[in-house]
N, C-alpha and C positions, 0 to 999 in steps of 0.2 A: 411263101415257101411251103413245099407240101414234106410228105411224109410217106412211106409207105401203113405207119400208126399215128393217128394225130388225135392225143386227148384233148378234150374240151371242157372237162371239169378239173378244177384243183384239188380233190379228191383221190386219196390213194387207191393204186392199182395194182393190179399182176398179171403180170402174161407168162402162162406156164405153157410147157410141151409145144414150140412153138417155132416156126422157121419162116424167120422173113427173110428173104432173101431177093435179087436181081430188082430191087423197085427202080422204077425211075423218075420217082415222083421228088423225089430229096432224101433227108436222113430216114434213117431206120425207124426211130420213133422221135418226135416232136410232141409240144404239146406247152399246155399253159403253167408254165411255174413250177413241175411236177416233177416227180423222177421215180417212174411207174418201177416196179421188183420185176423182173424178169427172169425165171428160173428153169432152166431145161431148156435153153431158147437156142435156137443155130442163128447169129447174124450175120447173113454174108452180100456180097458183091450189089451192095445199095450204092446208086449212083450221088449219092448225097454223104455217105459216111455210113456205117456202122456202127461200132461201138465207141456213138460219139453221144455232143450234146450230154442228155438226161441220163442216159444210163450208161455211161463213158467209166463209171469206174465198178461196172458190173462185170466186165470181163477182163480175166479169168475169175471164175468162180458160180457158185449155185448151179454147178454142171453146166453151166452155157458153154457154148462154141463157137467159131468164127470158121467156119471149113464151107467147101463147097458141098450141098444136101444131095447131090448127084441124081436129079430127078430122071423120069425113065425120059421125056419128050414134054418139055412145058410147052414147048411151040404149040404144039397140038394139043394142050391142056392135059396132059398126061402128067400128074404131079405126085405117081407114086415113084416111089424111091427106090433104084439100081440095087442089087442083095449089096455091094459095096458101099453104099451109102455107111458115111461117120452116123446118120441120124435113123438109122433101122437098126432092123434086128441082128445082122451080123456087125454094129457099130461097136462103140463104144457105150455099153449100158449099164455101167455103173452107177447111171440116173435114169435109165430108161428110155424108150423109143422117146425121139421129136419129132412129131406133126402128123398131122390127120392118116394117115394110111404108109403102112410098110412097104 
């Protein structure tokens, strides 16, 4: 079973400012034994589950989201983010921008 995130150490973790979103590789994050801190994070429309498994009682909370990231054209590798995006700058930023580029 895959993961769009798959840790491999039993070793604590964090995934800050972070949007996984559309994988179709399984759940959102997997991993060995663990249950990685995820804060600022958008989990959305993963073909495996969301916010399940390890970090299933992360959301609501530590500013995470479940919303659509509203990217401009992933098809085309375009993975900045619509001015509508929950996860930019006209979002919700009471925790700040998620994910590499506005």
């Amino acid at each position: 079973m895959g993961a769009a995130i798959y840790f491999l150490t039993s070793t604590s973790s964090s995934v800050e400012n972070t949007i996984i979103a559309f994988s179709n590789a399984g759940a959102a994050v997997a991993g060995m034994g663990i249950s990685p801190s995820l804060v600022r994070c958008d989990v959305y429309g993963n073909q495996g589950g969301d916010w399940a498994g390890p970090i299933a009682d992360q959301y609501p909370g530590n500013g995470n989201l479940s919303a659509d990231p509203m990217f401009c054209d992933a098809k085309s590798g375009d993975f900045t983010l619509h001015r509508l995006s929950p996860c930019g700058a006209r979002g919700d930023l009471r925790h700040g921008m998620i994910g590499a580029w506005d």
